[in-house]
C-alpha positions as CSV (number, residue, x, y, z in Angstrom):
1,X,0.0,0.0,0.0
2,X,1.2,3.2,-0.4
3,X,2.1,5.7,2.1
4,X,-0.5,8.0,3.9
5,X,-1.1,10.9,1.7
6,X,-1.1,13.0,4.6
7,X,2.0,11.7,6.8
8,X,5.0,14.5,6.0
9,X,8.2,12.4,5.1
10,X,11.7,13.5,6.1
11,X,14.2,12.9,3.4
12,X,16.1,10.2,5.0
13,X,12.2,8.8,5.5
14,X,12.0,9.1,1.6
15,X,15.5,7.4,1.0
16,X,14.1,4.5,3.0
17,X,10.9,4.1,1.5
18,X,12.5,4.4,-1.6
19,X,14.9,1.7,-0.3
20,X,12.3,-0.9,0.6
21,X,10.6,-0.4,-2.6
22,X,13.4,-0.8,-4.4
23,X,13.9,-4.2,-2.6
24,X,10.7,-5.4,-3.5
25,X,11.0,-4.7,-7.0
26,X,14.3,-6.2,-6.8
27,X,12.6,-9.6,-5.2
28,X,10.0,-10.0,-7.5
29,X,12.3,-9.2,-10.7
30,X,14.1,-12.2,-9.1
31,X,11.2,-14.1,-8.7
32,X,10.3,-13.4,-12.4
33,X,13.5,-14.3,-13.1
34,X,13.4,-18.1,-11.8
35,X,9.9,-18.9,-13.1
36,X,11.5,-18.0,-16.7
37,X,14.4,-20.5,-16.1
38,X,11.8,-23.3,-14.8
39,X,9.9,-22.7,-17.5
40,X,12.8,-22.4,-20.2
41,X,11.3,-24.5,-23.0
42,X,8.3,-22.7,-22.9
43,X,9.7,-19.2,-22.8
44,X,11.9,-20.3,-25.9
45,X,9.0,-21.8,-27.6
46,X,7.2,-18.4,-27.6
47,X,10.2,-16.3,-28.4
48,X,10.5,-18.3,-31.3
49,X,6.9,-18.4,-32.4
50,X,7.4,-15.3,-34.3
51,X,10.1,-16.6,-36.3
52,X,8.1,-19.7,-37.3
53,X,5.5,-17.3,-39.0
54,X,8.2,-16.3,-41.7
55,X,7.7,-18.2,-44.6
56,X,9.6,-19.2,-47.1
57,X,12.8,-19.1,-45.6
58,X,15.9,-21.9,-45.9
59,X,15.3,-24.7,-42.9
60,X,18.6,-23.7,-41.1
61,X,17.1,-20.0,-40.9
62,X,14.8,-21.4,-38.5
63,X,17.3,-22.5,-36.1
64,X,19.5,-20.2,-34.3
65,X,23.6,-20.3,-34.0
66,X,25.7,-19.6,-31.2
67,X,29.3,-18.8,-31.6
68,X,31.0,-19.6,-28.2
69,X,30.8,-22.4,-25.5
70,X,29.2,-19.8,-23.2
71,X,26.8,-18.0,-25.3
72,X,23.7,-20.3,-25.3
73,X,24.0,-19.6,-21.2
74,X,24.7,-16.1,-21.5
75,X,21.8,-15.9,-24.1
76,X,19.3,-17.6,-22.0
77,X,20.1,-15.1,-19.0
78,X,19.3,-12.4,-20.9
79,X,15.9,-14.0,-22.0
80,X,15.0,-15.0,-18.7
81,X,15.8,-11.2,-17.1
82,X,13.6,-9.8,-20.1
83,X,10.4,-12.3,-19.3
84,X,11.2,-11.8,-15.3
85,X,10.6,-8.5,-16.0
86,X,7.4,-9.0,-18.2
87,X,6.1,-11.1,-15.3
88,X,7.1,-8.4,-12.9
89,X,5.9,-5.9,-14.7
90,X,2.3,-5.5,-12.8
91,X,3.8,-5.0,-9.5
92,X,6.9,-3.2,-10.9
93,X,4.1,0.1,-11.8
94,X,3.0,-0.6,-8.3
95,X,6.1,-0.3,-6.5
96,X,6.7,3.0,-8.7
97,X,3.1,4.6,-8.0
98,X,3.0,3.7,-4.6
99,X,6.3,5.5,-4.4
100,X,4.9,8.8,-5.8
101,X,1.7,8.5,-4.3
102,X,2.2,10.6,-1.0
103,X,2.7,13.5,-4.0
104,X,-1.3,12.7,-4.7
105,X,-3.6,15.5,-2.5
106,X,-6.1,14.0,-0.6
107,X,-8.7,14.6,-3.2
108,X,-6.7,12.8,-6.0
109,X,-6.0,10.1,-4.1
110,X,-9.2,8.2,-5.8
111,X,-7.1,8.4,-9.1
112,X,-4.3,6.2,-7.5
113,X,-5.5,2.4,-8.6
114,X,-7.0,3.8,-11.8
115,X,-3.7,5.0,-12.7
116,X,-2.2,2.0,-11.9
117,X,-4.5,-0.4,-13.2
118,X,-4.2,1.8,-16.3
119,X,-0.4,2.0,-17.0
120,X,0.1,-1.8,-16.3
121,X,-3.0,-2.7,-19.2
122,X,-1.5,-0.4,-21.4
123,X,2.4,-1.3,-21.1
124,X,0.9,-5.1,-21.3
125,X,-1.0,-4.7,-24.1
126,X,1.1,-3.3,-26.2
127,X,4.0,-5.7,-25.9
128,X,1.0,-8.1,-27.0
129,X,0.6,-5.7,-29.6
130,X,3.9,-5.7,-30.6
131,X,4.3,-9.5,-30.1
132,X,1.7,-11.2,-32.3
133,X,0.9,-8.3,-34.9
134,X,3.6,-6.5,-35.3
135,X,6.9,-8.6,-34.6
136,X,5.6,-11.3,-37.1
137,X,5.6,-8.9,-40.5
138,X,8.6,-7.1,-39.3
139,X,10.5,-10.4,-39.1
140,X,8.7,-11.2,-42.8
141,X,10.0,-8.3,-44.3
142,X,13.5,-8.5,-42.9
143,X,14.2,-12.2,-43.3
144,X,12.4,-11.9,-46.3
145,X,14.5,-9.0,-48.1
146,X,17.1,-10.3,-50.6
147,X,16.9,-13.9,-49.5
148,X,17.9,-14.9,-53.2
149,X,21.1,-13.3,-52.3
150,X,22.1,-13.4,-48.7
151,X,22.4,-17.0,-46.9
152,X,20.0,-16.2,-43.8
153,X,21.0,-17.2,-40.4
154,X,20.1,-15.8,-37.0
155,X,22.5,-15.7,-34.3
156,X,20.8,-17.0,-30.8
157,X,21.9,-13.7,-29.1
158,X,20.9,-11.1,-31.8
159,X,17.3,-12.3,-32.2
160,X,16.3,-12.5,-28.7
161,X,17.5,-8.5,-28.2
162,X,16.1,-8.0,-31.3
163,X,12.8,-9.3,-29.9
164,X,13.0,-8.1,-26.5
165,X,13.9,-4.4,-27.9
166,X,10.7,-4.7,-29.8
167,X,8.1,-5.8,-27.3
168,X,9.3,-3.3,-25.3
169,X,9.5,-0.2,-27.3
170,X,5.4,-0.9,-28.0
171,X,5.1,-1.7,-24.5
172,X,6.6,2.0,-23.7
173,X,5.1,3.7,-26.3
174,X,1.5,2.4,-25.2
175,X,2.1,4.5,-21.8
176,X,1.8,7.9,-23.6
177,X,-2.1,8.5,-22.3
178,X,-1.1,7.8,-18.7
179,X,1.6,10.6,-19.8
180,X,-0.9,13.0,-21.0
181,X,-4.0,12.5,-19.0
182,X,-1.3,13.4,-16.1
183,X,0.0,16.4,-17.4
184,X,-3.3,17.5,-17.5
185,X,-4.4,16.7,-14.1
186,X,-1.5,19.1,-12.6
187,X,-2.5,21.5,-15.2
188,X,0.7,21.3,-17.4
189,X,-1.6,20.7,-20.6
190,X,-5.3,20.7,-21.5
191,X,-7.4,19.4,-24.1
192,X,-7.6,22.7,-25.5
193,X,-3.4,22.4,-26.0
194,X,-3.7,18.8,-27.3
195,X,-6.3,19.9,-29.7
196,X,-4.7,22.8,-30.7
197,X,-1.0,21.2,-31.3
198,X,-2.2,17.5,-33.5
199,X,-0.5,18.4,-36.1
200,X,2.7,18.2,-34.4
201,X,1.8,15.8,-32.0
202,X,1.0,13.7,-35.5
203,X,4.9,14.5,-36.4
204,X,6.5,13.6,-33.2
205,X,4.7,10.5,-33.0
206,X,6.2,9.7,-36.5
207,X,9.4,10.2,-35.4
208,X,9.0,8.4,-32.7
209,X,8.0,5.6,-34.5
210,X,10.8,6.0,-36.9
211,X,13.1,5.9,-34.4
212,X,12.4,3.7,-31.2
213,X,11.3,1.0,-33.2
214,X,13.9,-2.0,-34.0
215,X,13.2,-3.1,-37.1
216,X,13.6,0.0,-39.8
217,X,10.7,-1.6,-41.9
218,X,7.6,0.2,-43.3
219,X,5.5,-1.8,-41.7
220,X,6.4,-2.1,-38.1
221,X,7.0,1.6,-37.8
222,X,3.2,2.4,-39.1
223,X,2.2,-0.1,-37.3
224,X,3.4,2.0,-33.8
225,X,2.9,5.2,-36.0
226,X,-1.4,4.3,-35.9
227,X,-1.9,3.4,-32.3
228,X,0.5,6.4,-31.1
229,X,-1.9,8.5,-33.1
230,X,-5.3,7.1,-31.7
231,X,-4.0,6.9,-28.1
232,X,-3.1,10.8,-28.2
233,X,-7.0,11.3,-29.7
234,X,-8.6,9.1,-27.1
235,X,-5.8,10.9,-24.2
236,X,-8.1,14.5,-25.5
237,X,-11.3,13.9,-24.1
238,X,-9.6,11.9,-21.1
239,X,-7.3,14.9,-20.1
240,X,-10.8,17.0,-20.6
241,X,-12.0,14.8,-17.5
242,X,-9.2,15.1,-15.5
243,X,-7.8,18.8,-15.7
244,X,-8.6,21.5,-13.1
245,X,-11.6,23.3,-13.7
246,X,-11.6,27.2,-14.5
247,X,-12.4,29.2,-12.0
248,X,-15.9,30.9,-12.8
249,X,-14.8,33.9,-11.2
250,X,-11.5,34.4,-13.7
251,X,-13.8,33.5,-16.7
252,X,-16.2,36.6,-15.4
253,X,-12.8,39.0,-15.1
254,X,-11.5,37.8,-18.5
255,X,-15.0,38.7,-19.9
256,X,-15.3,42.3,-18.0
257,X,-11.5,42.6,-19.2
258,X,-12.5,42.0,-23.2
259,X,-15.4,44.0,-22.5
260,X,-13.6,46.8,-21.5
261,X,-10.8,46.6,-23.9
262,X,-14.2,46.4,-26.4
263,X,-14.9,49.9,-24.7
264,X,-12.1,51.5,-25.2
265,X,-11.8,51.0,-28.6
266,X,-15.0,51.9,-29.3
267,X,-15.8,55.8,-31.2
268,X,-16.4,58.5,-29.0
């Protein structure tokens, strides 16, 4: 749970509760860890699924190559770190919320499990996203590309970074309303700003796609470019929600100070 909105915390009280969350983030990365390793062929089995969708490959494509006595260890460490912290990954956002959460007032506190609940669907969903729409076509177009010419092999420790990189990047990518709808809750932005600025918002989130995705084909990066684009629409009328409500009072004094500006330039 996190701490009481409304206990003051010294900072040597913040360095510790930072400490202990930290710990239990560390414990259940760990924790993530060992169920990958118990589970190894299964993790492997789903890493690989994507690369059983390419078609038309050469049969040792399909298997991967290692090119020292310790890699195929090495590799699998990596993996199981990457899918311990997939597994993690719900309390991970807790730990990090719960942190921040004596920063909520007392009347935002109601916002604290939405937020969570929100952040860990979307970070989840899209390295699902990522996983079985995306990361299939991508790998396609790539292993695909000048097969006629190039004798295709995949090196054990190269695709799985390739892969993690990937699901990743859409998982991060996914967390921009939780971004915005924030922003607009402490009155950085409003849906008047969002609306106003699409057009580069529409830019940015092509560059982003350009650039944080792995693979440099057409496809994948639209395929981030699209749900970037309807995840800042749908963050509009959400920030509209959340954002502090104008004073009636400074509407009335903005009106009385057009009116009189209307005045004043008005014929004798």
């Amino acid at each position: 749970m996190p701490v009481d909105v409304d206990e003051r915390l010294t900072l040597f009280e913040h360095l510790d509760e930072l400490r202990k969350r930290l710990m239990w983030a560390g414990a259940a990365l760990a924790i993530g860890v060992v169920v990958a390793a118990v589970f190894n062929s299964l993790v492997f089995k789903l890493l690989l699924w994507p690369l059983k969708q390419v078609h038309n490959l050469p049969a040792n494509s399909y298997q991967l190559t290692t090119f020292s006595p310790a890699e195929p260890f090495m590799t699998s460490l990596k993996v199981w770190v990457v899918v311990g912290i997939l597994l993690a990954a719900p309390f991970l956002i807790w730990q990090m919320w719960a942190y921040v959460g004596p920063a909520f007032t007392s009347t935002e506190k109601r916002y604290f499990y939405p937020v969570v609940i929100a952040t860990t669907a979307l970070f989840l969903g899209g390295v699902v996203f990522g996983y079985l729409v995306v990361l299939p076509k991508g790998l396609q177009f790539l292993l695909g590309f000048g097969r006629g010419n190039f004798n295709v092999q995949n090196r054990a420790s190269d695709y799985f970074t390739f892969v993690a990189l990937f699901v990743l990047a859409f998982g991060a990518v996914f967390e921009m309303p939780v971004v915005l709808v924030l922003l607009a809750k402490v009155g950085v932005l409003d849906d008047k700003f969002l609306r106003k600025n699409r057009r580069y918002a529409i830019l940015i989130n092509a560059i982003i796609a350009a650039v944080i995705t792995p693979s440099q084909d057409a496809f994948s990066m639209l395929a981030m470019f699209f749900p970037l684009v309807i995840l800042y629409e749908i963050s509009i009328p959400l920030a509209r929600l959340v954002q502090p409500k104008r004073e009636a009072g400074a509407g009335d004094e903005d009106a009385g100070e057009d009116s009189d500006d209307d005045l004043s330039r008005a014929p004798a």
